[in-house]
C-alpha angles and dihedrals in degrees: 000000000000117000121158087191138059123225122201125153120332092006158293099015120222135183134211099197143322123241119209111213095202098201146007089236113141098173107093136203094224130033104234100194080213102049124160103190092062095054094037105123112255092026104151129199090255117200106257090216097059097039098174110224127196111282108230106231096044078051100062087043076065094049089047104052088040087055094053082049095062092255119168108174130048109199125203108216151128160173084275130042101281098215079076102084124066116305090223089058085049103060092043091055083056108046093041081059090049096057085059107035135019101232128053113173118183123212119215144135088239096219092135092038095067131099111290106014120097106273094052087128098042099087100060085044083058096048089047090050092054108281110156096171148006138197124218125196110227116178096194139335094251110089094216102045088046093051075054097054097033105022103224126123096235148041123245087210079093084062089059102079096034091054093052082048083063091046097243125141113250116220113176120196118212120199095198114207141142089268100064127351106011106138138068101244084047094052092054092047085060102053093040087058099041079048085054094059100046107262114141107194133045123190113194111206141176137242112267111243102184121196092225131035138161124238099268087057098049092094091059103037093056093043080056095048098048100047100031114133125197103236087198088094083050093048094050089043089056089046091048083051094046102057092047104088098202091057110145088214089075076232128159153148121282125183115283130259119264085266095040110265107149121232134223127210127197129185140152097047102085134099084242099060090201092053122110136178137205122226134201131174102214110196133202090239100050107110142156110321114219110310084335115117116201087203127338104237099229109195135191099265081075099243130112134238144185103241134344102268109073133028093206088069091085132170111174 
């Protein structure tokens, strides 16, 4: 039977992306007060010594459906930082994504991946292997407040220039809190100093505040709990600035994402006058919209599913 679409539930099913969540490793390599991974529903206390990684053919069973779907990004993650695992296995799991989409971003705090740690050299054999993007996680600008939020002794904003000499495209993905970035001037100095340093898109995201949680996830969820802010005010801030031409944040709207997230573009402020970046909000609620999928979890059981939080929630 020939069928170029899929059908499931209330019609024709897409699919933004698929992420690749290369372990089940729990265990990270940073201690991120905000974590998500710690306060993510089923997350289980895994044995260190038999980390399970993806199985390759059950893998491409994954890149294949996700293909049909519309996909157009394969993303490497985790509940723990991917760089972690073995840098072979890495570069098969990109270039297996590459041979099925045209775009495989990686997410990752890039401790390991910074001059003089272990994985200096990681990053270009990515990017040989077929790496377009990659997402850092950046707490705040200032080296000192960010050690605080992510304990890690330093930024991955070094990362940032070394990762456009390599041609790929840098994504950096803010969690704001009171803590750390909470207000709007904040925000845009943020941005104006990730900007500085090359990266071309920002995604602005909120703690996670989970309804469940088991006791070794207690610390972090009330820490979440406690210093969460609703990035909704931030996000209509940037739209009233937007719309004002004579702004002094060379901000302005740019067309929504497939689901409807609005974006942000600013331009003109960098030391770079030719330099823009793209902006997102990226809020807790936001889910899969219709049959639309904003990125198929595939785990290391080598099954698919439609988000993180259950595994009945099955595709494939």
């Amino acid at each position: 039977m020939e069928q170029s679409q899929l059908v499931h539930g209330s019609g024709q099913m897409r699919a933004q992306s698929i992420s690749i969540q290369v372990s089940d490793r729990e265990q990270c390599n940073a201690g991120c007060r905000f974590c998500i991974s710690r306060t993510t529903p089923g997350t289980a206390n895994v044995d260190r010594k038999s980390v399970k990684t993806c199985d390759m053919r059950r893998l491409r069973v994954g890149l294949g459906y996700a293909k049909q779907l519309g996909a157009t990004h394969a993303i490497l993650t985790g509940r723990a930082d991917p760089t972690q695992e073995y840098e072979q296995y890495l570069c098969d799991l990109v270039s297996a994504a590459r041979e099925y989409l045209p775009l495989v971003d990686m997410h990752t705090n890039g401790s390991l991946m910074l001059p003089g740690n272990p994985g200096q050299n990681l990053l270009k054999k990515l990017r040989d292997a077929g790496l377009t993007m990659i997402t850092l996680s950046i707490a705040h600008q200032d080296q000192e407040k960010n050690r605080r939020l992510m304990a890690q002794k330093a930024s991955a904003a070094g990362l940032i220039p070394i990762a456009r000499d390599l041609g790929l495209l840098v994504r950096v993905s803010l969690v704001v809190n009171q803590k750390g970035v909470a207000t709007l001037q904040e925000l845009v100095d943020y941005i104006q100093a990730m900007g500085n340093l090359g990266a071309q898109m920002v995604v602005v995201r909120e703690v996670w505040r989970p309804e469940t949680y088991g006791d070794l996830n207690k610390v972090v969820a009330d820490w979440n709990y406690e210093n969460r802010i609703d990035i909704g005010p931030l996000q209509e801030d940037f739209h009233q600035i937007a719309r004002d031409r004579r702004n002094t944040y060379g901000l302005r709207e740019g067309n929504p994402l497939p689901w409807g997230t609005p974006v942000f573009l600013m331009g003109g402020v960098f030391k770079d006058p030719t330099h823009g970046v793209n902006i997102t909000f990226a809020r807790c609620e936001e889910a899969n919209v219709g049959s639309v999928i904003k990125s198929i979890v595939h785990k290391p059981d080598g099954h698919g599913y439609r988000n993180w939080d259950h595994n009945g929630d099955i595709l494939y």
